[in-house]
LUMGUFI-349827 format. One record per atom (N, C-alpha, C): residue in three letters; atom name; x, y, z. Coordinates in pm, 1 decimal. Example, Ala and Ser with C-alpha at 12.3 -4.5 7.8 and 13.67 -1.06 7.14 Angstrom:
<pts>
ala | N | 1319.0 | -569.0 | 780.0 $
ala | CA | 1230.0 | -450.0 | 780.0 $
ala | C | 1320.0 | -330.0 | 780.0 $
ser | N | 1285.0 | -225.0 | 708.0 $
ser | CA | 1367.0 | -106.0 | 714.0 $
ser | C | 1290.0 | 3.0 | 787.0 $
</pts>
This chain:
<pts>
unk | N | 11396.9 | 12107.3 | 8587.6 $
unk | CA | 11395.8 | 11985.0 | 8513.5 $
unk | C | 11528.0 | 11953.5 | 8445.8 $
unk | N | 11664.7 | 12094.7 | 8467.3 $
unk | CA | 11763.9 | 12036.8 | 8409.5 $
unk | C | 11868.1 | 11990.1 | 8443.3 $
unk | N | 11964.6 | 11922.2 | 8436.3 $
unk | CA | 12077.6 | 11879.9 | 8528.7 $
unk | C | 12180.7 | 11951.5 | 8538.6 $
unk | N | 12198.8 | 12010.0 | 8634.5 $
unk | CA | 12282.2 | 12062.9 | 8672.4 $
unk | C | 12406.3 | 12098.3 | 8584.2 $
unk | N | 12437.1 | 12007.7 | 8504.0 $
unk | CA | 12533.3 | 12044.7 | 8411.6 $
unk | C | 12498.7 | 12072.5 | 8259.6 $
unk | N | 12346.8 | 12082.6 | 8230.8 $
unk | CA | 12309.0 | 12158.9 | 8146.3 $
unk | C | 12306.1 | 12325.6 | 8167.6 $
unk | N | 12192.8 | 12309.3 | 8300.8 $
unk | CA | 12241.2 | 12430.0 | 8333.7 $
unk | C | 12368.9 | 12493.1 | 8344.4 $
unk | N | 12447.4 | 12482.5 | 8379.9 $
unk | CA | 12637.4 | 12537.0 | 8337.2 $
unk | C | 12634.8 | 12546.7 | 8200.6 $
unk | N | 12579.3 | 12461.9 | 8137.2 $
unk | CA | 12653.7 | 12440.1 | 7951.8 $
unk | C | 12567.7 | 12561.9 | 7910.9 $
unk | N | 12443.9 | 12565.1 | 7961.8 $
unk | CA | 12361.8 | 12667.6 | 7902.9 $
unk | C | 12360.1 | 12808.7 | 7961.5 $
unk | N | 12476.8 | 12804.7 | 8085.6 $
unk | CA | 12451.9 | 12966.1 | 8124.6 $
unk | C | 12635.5 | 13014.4 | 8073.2 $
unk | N | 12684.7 | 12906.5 | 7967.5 $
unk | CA | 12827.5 | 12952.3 | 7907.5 $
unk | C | 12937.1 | 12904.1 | 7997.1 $
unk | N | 12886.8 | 12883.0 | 8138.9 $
unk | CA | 13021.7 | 12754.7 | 8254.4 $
unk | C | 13030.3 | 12666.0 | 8183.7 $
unk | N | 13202.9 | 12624.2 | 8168.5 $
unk | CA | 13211.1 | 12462.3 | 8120.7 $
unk | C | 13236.7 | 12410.4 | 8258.0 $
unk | N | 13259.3 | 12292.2 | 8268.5 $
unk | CA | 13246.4 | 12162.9 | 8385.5 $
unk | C | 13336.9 | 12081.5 | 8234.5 $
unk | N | 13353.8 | 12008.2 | 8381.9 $
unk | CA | 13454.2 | 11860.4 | 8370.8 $
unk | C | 13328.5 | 11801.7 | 8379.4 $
unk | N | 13313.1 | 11698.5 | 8247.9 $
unk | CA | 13218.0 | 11558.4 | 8237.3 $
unk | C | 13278.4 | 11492.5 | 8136.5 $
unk | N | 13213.8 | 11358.7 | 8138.3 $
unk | CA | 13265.6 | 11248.7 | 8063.0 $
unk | C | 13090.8 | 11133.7 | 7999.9 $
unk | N | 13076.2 | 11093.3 | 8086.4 $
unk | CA | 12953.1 | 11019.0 | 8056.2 $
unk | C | 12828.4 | 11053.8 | 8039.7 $
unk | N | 12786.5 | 11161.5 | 8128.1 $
unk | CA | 12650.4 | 11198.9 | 8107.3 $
unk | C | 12557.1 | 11127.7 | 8177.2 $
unk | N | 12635.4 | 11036.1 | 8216.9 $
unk | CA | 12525.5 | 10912.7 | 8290.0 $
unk | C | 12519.6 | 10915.9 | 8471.0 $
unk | N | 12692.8 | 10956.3 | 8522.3 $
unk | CA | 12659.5 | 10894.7 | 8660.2 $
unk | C | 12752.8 | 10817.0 | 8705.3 $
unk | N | 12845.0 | 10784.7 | 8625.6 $
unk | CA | 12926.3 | 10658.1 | 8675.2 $
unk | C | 13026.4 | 10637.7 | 8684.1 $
unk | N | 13113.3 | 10762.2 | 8584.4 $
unk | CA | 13214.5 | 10737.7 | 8571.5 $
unk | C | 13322.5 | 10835.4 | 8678.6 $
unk | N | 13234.4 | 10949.2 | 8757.0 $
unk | CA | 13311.2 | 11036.7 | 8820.1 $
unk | C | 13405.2 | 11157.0 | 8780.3 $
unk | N | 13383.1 | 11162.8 | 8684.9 $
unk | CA | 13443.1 | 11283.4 | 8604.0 $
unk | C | 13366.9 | 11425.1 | 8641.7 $
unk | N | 13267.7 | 11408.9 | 8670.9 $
unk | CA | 13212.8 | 11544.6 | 8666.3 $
unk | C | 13190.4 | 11592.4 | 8884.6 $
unk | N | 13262.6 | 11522.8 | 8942.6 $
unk | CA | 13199.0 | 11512.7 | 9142.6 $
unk | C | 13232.6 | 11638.4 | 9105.6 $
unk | N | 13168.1 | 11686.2 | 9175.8 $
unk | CA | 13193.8 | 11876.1 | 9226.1 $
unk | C | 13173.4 | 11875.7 | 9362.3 $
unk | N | 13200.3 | 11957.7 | 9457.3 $
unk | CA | 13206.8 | 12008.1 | 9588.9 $
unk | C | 13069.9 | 12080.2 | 9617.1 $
unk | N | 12985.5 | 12020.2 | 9685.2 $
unk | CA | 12883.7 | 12127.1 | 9720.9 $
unk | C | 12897.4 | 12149.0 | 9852.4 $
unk | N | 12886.1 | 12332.5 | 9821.2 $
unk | CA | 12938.0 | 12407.4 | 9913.2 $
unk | C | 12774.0 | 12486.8 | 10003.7 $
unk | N | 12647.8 | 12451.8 | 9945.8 $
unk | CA | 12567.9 | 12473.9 | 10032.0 $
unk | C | 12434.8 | 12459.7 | 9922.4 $
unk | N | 12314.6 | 12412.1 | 10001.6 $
unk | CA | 12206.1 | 12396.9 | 9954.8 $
unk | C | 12168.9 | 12202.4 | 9949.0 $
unk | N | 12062.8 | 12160.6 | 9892.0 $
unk | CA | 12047.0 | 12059.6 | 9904.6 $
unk | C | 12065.0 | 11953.5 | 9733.9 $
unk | N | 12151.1 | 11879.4 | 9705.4 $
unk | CA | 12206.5 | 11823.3 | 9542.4 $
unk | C | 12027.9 | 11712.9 | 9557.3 $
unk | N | 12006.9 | 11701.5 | 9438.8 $
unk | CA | 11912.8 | 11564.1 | 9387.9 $
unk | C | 12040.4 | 11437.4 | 9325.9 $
unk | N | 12090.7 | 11363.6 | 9415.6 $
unk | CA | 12163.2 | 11288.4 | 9350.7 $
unk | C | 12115.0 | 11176.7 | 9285.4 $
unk | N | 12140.4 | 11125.5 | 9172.7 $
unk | CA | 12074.8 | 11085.1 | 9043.6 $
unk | C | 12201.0 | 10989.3 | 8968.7 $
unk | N | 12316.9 | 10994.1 | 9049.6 $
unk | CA | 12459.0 | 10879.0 | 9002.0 $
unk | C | 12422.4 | 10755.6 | 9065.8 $
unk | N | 12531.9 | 10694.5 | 9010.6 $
unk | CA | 12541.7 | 10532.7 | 9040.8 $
unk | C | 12672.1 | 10566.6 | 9105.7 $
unk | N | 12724.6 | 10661.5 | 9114.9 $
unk | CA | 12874.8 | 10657.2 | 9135.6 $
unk | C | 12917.9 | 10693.9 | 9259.6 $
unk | N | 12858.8 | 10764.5 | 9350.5 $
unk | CA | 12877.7 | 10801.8 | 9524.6 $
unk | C | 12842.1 | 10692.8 | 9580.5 $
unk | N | 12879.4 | 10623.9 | 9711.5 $
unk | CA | 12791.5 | 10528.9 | 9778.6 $
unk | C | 12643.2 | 10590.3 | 9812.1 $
unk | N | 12588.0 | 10545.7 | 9909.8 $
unk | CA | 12439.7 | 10621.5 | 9981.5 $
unk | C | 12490.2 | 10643.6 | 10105.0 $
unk | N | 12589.3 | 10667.9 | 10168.2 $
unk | CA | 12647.3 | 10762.1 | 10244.8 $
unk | C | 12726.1 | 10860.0 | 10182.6 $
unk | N | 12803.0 | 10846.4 | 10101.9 $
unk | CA | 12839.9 | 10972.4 | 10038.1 $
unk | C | 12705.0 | 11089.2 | 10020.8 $
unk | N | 12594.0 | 11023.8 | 9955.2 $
unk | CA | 12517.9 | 11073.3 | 9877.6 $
unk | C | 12475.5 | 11187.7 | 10024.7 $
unk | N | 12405.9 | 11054.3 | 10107.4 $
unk | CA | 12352.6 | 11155.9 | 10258.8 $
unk | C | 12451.8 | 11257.0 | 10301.0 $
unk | N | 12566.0 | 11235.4 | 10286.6 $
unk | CA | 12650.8 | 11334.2 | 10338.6 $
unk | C | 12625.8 | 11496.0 | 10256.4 $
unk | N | 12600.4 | 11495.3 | 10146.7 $
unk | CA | 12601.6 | 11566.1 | 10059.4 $
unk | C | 12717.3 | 11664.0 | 10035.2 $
unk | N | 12782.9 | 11658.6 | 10074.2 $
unk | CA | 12964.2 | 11686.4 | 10019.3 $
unk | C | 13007.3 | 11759.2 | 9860.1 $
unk | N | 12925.8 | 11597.3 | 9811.5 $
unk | CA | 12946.3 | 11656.5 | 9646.0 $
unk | C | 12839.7 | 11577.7 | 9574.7 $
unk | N | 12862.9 | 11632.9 | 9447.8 $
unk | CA | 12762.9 | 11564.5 | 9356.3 $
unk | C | 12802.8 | 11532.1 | 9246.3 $
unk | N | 12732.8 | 11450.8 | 9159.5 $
unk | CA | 12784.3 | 11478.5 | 9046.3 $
unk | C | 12713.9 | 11549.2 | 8935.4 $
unk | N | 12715.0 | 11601.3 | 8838.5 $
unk | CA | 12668.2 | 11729.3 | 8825.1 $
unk | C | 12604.6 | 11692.3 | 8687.5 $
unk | N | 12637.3 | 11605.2 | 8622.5 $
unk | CA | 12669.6 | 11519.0 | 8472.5 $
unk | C | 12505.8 | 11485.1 | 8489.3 $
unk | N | 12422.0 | 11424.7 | 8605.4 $
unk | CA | 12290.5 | 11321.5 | 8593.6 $
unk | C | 12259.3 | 11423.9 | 8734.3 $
unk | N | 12257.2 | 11484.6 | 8816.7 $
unk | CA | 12205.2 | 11547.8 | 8926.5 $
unk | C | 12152.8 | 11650.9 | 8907.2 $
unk | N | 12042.1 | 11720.8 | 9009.4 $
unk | CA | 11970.6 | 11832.9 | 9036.4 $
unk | C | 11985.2 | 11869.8 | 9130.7 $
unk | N | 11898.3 | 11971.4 | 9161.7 $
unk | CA | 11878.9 | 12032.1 | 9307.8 $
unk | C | 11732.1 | 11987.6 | 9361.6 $
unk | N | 11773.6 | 11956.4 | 9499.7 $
unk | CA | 11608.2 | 11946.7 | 9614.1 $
unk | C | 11592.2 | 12101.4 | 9619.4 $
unk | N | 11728.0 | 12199.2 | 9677.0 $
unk | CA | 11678.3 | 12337.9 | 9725.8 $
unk | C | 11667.2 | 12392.2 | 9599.3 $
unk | N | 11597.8 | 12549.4 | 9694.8 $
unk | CA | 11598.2 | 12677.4 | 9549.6 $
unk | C | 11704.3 | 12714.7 | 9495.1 $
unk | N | 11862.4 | 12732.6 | 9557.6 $
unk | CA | 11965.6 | 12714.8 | 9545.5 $
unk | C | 12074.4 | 12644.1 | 9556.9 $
unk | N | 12188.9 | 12612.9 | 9484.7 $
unk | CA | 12247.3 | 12507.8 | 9532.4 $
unk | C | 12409.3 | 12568.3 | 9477.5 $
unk | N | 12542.4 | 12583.9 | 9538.2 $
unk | CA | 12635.1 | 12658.0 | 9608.8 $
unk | C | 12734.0 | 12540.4 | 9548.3 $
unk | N | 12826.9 | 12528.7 | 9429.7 $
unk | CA | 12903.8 | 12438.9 | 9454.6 $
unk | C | 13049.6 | 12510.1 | 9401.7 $
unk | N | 13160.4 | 12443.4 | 9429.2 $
unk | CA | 13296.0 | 12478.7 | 9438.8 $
unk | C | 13319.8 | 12469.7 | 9281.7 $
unk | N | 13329.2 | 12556.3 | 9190.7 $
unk | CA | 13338.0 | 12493.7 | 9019.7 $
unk | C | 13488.3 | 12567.8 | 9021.6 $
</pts>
């Protein structure tokens, strides 16, 4: 239920964010394997399908794990 960049804040990882919302792109990260819940305004919906990256600030995970470049 948490976003991805709570989880970091809460396991002591900092991340690059700015808004919290989605929009502004401060927080894209590289995902390097598993499936992102993308939840921005800020990728197109091909970016998003591609799943490449995410943004980490408003996103989750679909998989049990999720693999990104921090």
């Amino acid at each position: 239920g948490k976003t991805i960049l709570d989880a970091l804040l809460d396991a002591g990882i900092a991340a690059n964010y700015a808004c919290t919302e989605g929009v502004c792109g401060t927080c894209e990260t590289r995902v390097l394997d598993g499936l992102p819940d993308h939840r921005d305004q800020f990728l197109s919906q091909e970016e998003q399908a591609a799943n490449k990256s995410v943004m980490i600030c408003c996103s989750g995970a679909k998989s049990r794990t999720l693999v990104l470049d921090l």
